[in-house]
C-alpha positions in Angstrom: 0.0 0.0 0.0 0.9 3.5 -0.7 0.4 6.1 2.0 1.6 9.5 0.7 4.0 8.1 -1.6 5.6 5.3 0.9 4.7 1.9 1.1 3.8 0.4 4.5 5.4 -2.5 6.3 4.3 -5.0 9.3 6.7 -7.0 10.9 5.4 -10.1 11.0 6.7 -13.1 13.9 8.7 -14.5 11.1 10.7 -11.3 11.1 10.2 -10.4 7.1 8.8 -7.2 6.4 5.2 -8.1 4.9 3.0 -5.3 3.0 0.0 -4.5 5.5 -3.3 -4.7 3.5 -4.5 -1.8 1.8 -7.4 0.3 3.3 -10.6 0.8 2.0 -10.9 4.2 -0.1 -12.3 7.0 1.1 -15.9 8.2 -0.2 -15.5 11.1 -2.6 -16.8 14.6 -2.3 -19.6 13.0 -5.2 -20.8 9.9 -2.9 -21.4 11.8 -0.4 -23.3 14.6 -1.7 -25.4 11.1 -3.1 -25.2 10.1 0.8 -26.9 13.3 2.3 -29.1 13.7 -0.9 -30.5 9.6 -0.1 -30.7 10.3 4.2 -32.5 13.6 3.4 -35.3 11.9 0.9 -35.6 9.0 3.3 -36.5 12.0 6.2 -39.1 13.0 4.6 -40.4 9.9 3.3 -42.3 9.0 6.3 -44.1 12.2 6.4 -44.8 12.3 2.6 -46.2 8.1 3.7 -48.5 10.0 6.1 -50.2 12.5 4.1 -51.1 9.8 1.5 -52.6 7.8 4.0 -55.0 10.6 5.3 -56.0 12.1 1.6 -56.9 8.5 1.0 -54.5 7.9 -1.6 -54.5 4.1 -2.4 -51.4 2.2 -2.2 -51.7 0.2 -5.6 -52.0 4.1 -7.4 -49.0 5.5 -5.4 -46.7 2.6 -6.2 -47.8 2.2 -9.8 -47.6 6.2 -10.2 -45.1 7.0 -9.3 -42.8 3.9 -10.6 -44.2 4.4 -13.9 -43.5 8.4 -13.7 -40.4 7.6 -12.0 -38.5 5.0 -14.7 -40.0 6.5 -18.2 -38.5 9.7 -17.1 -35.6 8.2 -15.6 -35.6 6.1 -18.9 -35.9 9.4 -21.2 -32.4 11.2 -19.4 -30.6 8.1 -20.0 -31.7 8.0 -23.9 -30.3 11.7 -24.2 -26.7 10.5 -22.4 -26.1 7.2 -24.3 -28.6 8.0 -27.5 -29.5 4.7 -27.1 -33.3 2.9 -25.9 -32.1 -0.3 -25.4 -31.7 -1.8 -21.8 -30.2 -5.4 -21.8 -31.6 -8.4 -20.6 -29.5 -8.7 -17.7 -31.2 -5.3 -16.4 -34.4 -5.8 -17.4 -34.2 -9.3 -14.9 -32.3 -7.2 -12.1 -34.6 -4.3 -12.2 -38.0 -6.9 -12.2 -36.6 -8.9 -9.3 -35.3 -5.4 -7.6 -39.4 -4.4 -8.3 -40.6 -7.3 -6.6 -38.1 -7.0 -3.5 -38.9 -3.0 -3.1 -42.9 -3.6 -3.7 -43.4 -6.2 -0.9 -41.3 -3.7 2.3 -43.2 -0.5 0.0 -46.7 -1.1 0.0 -46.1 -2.4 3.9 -44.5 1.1 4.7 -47.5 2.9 3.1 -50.2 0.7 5.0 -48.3 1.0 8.4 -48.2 4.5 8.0 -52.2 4.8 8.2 -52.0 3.6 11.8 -48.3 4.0 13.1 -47.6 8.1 14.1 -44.5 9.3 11.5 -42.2 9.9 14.1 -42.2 6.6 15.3 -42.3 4.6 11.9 -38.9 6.4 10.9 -37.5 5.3 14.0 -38.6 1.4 13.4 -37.6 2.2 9.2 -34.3 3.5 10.1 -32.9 -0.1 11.9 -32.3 -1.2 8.6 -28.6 -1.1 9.3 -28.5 -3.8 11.9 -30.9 -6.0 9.9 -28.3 -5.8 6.7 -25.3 -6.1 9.0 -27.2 -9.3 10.6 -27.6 -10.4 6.8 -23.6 -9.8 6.0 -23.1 -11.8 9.1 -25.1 -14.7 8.0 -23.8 -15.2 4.6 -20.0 -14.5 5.4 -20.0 -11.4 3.9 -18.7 -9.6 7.2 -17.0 -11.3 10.5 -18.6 -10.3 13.5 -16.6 -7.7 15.9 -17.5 -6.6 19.6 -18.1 -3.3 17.9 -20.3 -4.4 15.6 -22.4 -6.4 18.3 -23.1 -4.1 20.6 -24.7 -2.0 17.6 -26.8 -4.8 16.8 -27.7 -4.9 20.2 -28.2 -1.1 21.4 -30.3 -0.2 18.1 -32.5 -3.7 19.3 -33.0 -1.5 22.3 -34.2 1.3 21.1 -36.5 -0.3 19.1 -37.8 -2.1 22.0 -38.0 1.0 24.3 -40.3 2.6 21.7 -42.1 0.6 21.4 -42.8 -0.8 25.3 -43.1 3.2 26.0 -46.0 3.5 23.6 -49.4 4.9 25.1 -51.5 1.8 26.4 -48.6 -0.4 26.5 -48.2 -0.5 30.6 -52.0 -1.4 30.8 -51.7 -4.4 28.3 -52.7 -2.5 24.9 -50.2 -4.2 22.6 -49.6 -1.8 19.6 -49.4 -4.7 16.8 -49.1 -2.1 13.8 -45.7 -0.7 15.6 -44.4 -3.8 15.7 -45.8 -4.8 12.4 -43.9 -2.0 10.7 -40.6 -3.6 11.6 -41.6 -5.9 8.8 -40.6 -3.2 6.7 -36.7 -2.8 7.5 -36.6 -6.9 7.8 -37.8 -7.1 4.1 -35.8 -3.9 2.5 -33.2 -5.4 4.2 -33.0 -8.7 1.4 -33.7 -5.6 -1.5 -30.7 -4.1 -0.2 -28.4 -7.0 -0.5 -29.6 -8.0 -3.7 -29.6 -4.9 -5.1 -25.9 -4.7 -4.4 -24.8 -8.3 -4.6 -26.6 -9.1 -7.8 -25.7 -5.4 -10.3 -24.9 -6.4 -13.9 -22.1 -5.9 -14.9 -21.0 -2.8 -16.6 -24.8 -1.5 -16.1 -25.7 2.4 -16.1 -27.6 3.5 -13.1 -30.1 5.5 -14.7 -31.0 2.5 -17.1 -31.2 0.0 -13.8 -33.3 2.9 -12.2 -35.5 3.1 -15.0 -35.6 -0.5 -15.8 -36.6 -1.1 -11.9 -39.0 1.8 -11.5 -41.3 0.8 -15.0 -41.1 -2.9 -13.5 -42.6 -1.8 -10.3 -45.4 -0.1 -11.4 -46.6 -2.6 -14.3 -46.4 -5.4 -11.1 -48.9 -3.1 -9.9 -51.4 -2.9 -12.8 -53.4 -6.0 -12.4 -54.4 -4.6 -8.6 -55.0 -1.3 -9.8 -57.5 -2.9 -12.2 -59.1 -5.7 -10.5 -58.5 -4.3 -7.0 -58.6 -0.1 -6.7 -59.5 1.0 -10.4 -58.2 5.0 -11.2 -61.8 7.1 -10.4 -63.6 4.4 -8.4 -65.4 5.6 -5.3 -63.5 6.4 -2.2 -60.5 7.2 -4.3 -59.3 10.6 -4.0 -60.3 13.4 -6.5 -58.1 14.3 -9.1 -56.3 17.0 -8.1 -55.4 15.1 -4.9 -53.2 13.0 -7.5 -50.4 16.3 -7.7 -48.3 15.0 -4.5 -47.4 12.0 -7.0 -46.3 14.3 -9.4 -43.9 15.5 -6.3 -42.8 12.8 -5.6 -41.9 11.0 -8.4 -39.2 14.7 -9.1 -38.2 13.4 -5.1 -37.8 9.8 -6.0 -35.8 10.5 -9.1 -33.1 11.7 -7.4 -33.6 8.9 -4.8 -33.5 6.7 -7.0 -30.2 7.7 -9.0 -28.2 8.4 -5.7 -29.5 5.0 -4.2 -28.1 2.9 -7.4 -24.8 4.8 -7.0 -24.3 4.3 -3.9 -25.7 0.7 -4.1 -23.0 0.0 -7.3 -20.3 2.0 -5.8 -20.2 1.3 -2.0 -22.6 -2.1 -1.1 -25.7 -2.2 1.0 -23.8 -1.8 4.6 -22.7 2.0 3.7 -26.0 3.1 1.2 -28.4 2.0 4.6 -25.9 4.2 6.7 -27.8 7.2 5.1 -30.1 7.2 7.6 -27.6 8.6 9.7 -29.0 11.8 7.9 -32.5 10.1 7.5 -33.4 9.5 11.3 -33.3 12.8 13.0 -34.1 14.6 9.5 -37.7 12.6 9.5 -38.7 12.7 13.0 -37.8 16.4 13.2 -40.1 16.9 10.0 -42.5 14.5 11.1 -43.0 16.9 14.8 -43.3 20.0 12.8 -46.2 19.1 10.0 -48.2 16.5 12.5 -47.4 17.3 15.7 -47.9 14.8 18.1 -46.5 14.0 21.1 -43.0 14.1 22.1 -42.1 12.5 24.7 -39.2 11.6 26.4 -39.0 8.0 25.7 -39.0 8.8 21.8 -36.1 11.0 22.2 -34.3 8.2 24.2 -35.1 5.9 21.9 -34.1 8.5 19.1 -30.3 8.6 21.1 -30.0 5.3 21.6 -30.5 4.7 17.8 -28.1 7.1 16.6 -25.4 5.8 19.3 -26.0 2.1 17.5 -25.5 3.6 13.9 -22.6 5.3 15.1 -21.1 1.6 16.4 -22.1 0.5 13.2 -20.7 2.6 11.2 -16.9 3.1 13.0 -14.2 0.8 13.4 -12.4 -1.7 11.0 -14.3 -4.2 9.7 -12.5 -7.8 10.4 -13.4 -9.0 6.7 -13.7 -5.2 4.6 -14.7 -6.9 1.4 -15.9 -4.7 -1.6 -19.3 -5.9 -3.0 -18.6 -4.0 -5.8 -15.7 -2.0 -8.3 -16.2 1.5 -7.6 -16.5 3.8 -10.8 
């Protein structure tokens, strides 16, 4: 390894001078603009998740909307880069089975959010780091480390004192949609991986963005249809539909810094966004909805960000690149 010009030596038992491993990279001023561009999107998300729910706004339309809106646009920038339509076969089967994997943990987040307060459904969204570094442990991908443990276990705690501090819980009341949600993290959690572990080679990350977002929406077609058809009674009016148009403009920039990161930097650092995310949504959750803020949330709100902060220092016993960055 070179370290300002000079290689670096470790003097191993043997006594031969052996060349210490080199250290991972650091992220460039252009990933991490894509980090706090990805932490602040997922901030809001939960409140944007909220207001859907109480204009009535089904979940099929949202999803199929918005991914629709989302990859032809998505689809039409990368056209004027490349000049070129075509997306290959390889992306088209990524960006279906990416569809699938984000649908499932999507249209869970948008339900929960009808009976879970914001605040406290970005708390339970944003464990997804311990869930994905539970996944790297499983497979191999990561060895586990003390540091890396007691992250696992102090972010399980603040889940838990959220949700054992909710109103009703100390006279029996057990709040099944809060601990429903936590479906959510568990699920995007098996997007994340494969969204990192299985990139085509060589692929463009607008044309995997587009070639994912168009997928999700046409998987939602036959329940928009058959299910919750465009104008049928109890669906919002019309001009309810313009927050769609909002945030497919968010999501396109979502989408584009998430696939960077995802191609560039693996699942572990793209989740670590919500170092940004966390405090970002339940700060904007308080001020549109109100609500109330007790002390227990902001413990659990601590105890979260001390966890993400395990997770995400220290040297990794196995640092193992899941893919080339570019």
């Amino acid at each position: 390894m070179l370290l300002i010009g000079v290689p670096v030596y470790s003097l191993q038992s043997d006594s031969c001078l052996r060349p210490l491993p080199p250290l991972a990279p650091m992220t460039s001023p252009r990933h991490f603009t894509y980090f706090l561009a990805l932490g602040l999107f997922w901030g809001v998300s939960p409140s944007l998740y909220r207001h859907l729910s109480q204009i009535g706004m089904p979940v099929s339309h949202t999803i199929m909307i918005t991914g629709l809106g989302v990859g032809l646009i998505m689809a039409v920038i990368a056209v004027l880069q490349s000049d070129s339509w075509r997306i290959s076969n390889a992306v088209q089967r990524y960006g279906a089975a990416c569809a699938f994997l984000m649908n499932v943990p999507f249209a869970i987040n948008l339900y929960v959010a009808r009976h879970v307060p914001p605040t406290e459904l970005a708390i339970i969204i944003t464990t997804s780091p311990f869930f994905n570094y539970l996944l790297a442990l499983w497979t191999g991908w990561e060895q586990a480390t003390p540091r890396r443990l007691l992250a696992i276990a102090t972010g399980f705690l603040s889940t838990l004192v959220l949700i054992l501090s909710r109103e009703g819980m100390l006279t029996g009341q057990f709040s099944w949609w809060l601990v429903a949600s936590l479906a959510v993290p568990i699920l995007y959690c098996g997007y994340n991986s494969y969204a990192a572990k299985a990139w085509p080679k060589g692929a463009d990350t607008l044309k995997v963005g587009a070639a994912e977002s168009i997928w999700s929406g046409l998987l939602m077609v036959p329940v928009v249809m058959f299910v919750a058809p465009l104008g049928a009674e109890g669906t919002p009016p019309l001009l309810s539909y313009w927050v769609l148009g909002a945030a497919i403009i968010m999501w396109i920039v979502e989408r584009i810094a998430y696939f960077t990161l995802i191609r560039d930097k693996g699942a572990i650092y793209t989740v670590q966004a919500t170092y940004v995310a966390t405090p970002a949504a339940v700060v904007i959750a308080a001020m549109i909805f109100g609500g109330t803020q007790d002390v227990w949330l902001w413990i659990s709100l601590a105890l979260l960000m001390v966890a993400l902060w395990l997770n995400n220092t220290g040297r990794s016993l196995t640092p193992k690149s899941t893919q080339p960055s570019s």
